[in-house]
ROLO-519337 format. One record per residue (C-alpha): x, y, z; residue number from 1. Coordinates in steps of 0.001 Angstrom, whole numbers. Example, Ala and Ser with C-alpha at 12.3 -4.5 7.8 and 13.67 -1.06 7.14 Angstrom:
BEGIN
<xx->12300	yy->-4500	zz->7800	nr->1>;
<xx->13670	yy->-1060	zz->7140	nr->2>;
***
This chain:
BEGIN
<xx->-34778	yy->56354	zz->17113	nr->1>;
<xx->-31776	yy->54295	zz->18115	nr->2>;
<xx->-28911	yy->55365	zz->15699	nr->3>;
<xx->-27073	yy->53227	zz->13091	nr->4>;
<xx->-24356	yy->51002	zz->14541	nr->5>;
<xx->-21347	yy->51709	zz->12699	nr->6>;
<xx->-18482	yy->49437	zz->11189	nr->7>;
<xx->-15270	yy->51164	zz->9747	nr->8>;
<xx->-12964	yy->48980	zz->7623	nr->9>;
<xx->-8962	yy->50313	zz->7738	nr->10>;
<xx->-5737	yy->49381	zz->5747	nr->11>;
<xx->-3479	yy->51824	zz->4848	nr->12>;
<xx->-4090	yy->53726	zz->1285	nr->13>;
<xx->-7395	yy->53188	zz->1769	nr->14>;
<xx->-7891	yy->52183	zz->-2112	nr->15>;
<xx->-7090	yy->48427	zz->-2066	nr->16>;
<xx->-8224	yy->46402	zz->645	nr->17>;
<xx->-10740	yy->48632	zz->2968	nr->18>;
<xx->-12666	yy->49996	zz->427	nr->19>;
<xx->-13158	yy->46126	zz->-1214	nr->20>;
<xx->-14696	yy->44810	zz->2537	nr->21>;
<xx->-16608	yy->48078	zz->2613	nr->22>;
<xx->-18824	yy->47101	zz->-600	nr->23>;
<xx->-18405	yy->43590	zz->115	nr->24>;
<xx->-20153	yy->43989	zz->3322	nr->25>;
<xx->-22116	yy->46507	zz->2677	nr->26>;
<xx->-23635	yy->44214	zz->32	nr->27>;
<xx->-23956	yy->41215	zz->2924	nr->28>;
<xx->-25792	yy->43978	zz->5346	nr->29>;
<xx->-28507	yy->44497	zz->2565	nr->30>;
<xx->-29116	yy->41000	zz->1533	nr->31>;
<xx->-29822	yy->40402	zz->5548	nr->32>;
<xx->-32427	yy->43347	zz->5561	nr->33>;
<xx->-30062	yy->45688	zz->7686	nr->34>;
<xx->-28863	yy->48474	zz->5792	nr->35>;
<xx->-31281	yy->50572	zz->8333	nr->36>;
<xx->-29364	yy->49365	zz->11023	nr->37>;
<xx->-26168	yy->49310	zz->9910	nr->38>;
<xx->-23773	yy->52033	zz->8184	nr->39>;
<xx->-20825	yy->50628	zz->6575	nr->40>;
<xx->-17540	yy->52763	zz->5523	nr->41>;
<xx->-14032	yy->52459	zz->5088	nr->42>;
<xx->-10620	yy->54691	zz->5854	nr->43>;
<xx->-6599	yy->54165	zz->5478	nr->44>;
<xx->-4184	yy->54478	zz->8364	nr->45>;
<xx->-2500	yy->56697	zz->5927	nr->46>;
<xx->-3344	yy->60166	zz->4337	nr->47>;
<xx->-1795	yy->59683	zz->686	nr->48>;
<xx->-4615	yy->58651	zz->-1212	nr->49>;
<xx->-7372	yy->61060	zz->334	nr->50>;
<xx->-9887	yy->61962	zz->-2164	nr->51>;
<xx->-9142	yy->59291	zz->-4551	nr->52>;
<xx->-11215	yy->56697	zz->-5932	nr->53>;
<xx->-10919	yy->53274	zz->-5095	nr->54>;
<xx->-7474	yy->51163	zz->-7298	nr->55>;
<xx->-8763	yy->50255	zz->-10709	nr->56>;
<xx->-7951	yy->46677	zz->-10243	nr->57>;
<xx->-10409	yy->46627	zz->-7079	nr->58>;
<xx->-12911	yy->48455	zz->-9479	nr->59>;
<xx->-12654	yy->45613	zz->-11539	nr->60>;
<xx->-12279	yy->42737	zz->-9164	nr->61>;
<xx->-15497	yy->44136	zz->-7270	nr->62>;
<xx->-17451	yy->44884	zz->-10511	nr->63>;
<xx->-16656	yy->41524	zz->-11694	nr->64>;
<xx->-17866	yy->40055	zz->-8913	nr->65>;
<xx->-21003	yy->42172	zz->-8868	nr->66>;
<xx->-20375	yy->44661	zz->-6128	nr->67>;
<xx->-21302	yy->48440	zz->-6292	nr->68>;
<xx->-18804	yy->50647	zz->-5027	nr->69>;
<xx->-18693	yy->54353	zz->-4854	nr->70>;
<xx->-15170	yy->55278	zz->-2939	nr->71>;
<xx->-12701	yy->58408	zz->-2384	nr->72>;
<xx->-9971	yy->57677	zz->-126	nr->73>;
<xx->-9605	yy->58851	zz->3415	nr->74>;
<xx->-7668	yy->58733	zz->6728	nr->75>;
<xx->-8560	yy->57485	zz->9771	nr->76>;
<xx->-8766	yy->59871	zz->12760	nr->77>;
<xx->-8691	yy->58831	zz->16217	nr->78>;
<xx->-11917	yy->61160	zz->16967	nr->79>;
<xx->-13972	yy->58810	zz->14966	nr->80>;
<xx->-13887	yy->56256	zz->17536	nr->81>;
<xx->-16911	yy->58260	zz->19818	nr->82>;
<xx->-19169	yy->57541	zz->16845	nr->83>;
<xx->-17903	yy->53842	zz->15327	nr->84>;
<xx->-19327	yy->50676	zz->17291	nr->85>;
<xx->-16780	yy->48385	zz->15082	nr->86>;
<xx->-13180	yy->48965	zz->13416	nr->87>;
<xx->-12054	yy->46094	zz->10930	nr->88>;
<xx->-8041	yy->46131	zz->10566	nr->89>;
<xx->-7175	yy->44394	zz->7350	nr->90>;
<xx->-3946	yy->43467	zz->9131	nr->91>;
<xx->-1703	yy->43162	zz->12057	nr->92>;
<xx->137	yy->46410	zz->10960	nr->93>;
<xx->-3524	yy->48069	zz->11189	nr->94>;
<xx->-4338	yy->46765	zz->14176	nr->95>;
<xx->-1015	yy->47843	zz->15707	nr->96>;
<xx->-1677	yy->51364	zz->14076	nr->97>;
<xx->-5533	yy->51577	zz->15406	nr->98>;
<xx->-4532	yy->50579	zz->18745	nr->99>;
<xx->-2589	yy->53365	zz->18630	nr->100>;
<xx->-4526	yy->55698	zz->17923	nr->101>;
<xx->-7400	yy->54449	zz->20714	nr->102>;
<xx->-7807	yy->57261	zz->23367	nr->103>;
<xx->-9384	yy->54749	zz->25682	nr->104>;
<xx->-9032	yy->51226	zz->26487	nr->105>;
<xx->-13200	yy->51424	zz->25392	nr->106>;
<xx->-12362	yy->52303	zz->22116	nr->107>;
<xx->-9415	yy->49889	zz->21470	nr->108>;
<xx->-11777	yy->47218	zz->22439	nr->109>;
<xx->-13361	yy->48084	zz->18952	nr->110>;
<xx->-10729	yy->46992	zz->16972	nr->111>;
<xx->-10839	yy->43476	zz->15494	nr->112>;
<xx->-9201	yy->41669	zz->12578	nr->113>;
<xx->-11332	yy->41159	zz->9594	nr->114>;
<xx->-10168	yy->37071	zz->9504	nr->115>;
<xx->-10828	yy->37055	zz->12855	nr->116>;
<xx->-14158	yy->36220	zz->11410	nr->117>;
<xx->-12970	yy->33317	zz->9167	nr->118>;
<xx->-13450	yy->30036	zz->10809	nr->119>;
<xx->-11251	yy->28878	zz->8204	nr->120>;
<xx->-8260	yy->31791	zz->8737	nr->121>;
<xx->-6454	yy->29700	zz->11321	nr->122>;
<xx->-3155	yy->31313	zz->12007	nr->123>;
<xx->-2725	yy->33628	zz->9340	nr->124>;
<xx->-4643	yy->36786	zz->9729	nr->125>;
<xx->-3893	yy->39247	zz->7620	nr->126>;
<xx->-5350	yy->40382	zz->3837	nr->127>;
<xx->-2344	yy->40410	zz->2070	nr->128>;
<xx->-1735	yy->44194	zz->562	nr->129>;
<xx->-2144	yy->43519	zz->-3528	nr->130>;
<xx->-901	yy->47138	zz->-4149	nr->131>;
<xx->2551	yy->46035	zz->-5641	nr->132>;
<xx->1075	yy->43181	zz->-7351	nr->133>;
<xx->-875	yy->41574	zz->-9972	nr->134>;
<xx->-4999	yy->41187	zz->-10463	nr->135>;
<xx->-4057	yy->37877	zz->-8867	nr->136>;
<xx->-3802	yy->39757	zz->-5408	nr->137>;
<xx->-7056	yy->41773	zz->-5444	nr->138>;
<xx->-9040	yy->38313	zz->-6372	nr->139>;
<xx->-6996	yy->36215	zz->-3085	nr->140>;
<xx->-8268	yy->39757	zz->-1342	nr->141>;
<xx->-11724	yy->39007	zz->-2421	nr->142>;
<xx->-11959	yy->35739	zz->-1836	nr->143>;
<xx->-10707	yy->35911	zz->1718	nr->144>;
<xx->-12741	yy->39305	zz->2304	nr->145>;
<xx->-16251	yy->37474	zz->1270	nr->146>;
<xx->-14766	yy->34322	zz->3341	nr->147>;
<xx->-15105	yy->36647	zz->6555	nr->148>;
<xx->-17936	yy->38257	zz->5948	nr->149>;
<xx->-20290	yy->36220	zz->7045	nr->150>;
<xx->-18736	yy->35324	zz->10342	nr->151>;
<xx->-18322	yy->39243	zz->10749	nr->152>;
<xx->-22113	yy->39542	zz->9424	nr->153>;
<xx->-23476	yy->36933	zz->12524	nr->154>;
<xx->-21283	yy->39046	zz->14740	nr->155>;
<xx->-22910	yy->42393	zz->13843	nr->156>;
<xx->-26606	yy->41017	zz->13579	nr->157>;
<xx->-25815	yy->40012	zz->17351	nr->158>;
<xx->-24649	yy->43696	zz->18228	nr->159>;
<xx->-27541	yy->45190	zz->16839	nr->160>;
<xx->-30186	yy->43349	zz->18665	nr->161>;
<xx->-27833	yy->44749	zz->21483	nr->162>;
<xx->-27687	yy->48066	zz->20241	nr->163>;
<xx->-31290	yy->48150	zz->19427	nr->164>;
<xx->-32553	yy->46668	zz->22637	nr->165>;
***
């Protein structure tokens, strides 16, 4: 059996933004039939929150929105690249950070912005970081997470017939 192919969604806490595209997309992957195929998780660049649920606001935002999420926080660690096929940056600090972190030119060819995926993103890449601000942030991340996710949900149905093949 071929195994899953694997997407990892990074910001920094690991609370706010990741964990939000991780049940966002994890909600596209079983609407299109592949939550066989494809695992979906999240981590922060960062080591502060580990263990921690997801923010209450992006509880709310999510559950108001009708995603299910079950989260505790965690870092990213440059040995997980072996086993991820896919690593979503939230933003252009993340990407820097990932990049990093890459052992191989292989594995830094993983790494790709979420709004990368946005036809409609243009210029401005990043998922602003609604930590230090009001509801109003974790609905603009919503919106522009769920904007993306199709676009990153076409791109993944196309690596799996790869992987699969």
């Amino acid at each position: 059996m071929t195994p899953p192919y694997r997407v990892c969604f990074v910001c920094t806490g690991n609370i706010c933004r990741s964990p939000m595209a991780e049940s966002v997309f994890r909600a596209h992957v079983a609407r299109a039939g592949l939550d066989d195929l494809v695992e979906v998780d999240s981590a922060g660049t960062g080591g502060w929150h580990e263990g921690d649920g997801a923010d209450p606001r992006t509880v709310a935002v999510l559950e108001a929105a009708g995603y299910e999420q079950d989260h505790r926080a965690r870092q990213f660690r440059s040995s997980w690249f072996d086993r991820l096929d896919l690593v979503i940056a939230l933003d252009a600090g993340h990407l820097r950070d990932l990049r990093a972190l890459a052992p191989t030119p292989q594995d830094a060819a993983k790494i790709r912005l979420l709004r990368s995926y946005d036809p409609a993103a243009a210029a401005e890449t990043d998922v602003p970081d609604p930590y230090y601000g009001s509801l109003d942030g974790f609905e603009e991340c919503l919106e522009l997470v769920e904007a993306a996710s199709p676009g990153l949900l076409d791109a993944v149905r196309e690596a799996v017939k790869e992987h699969t093949a």
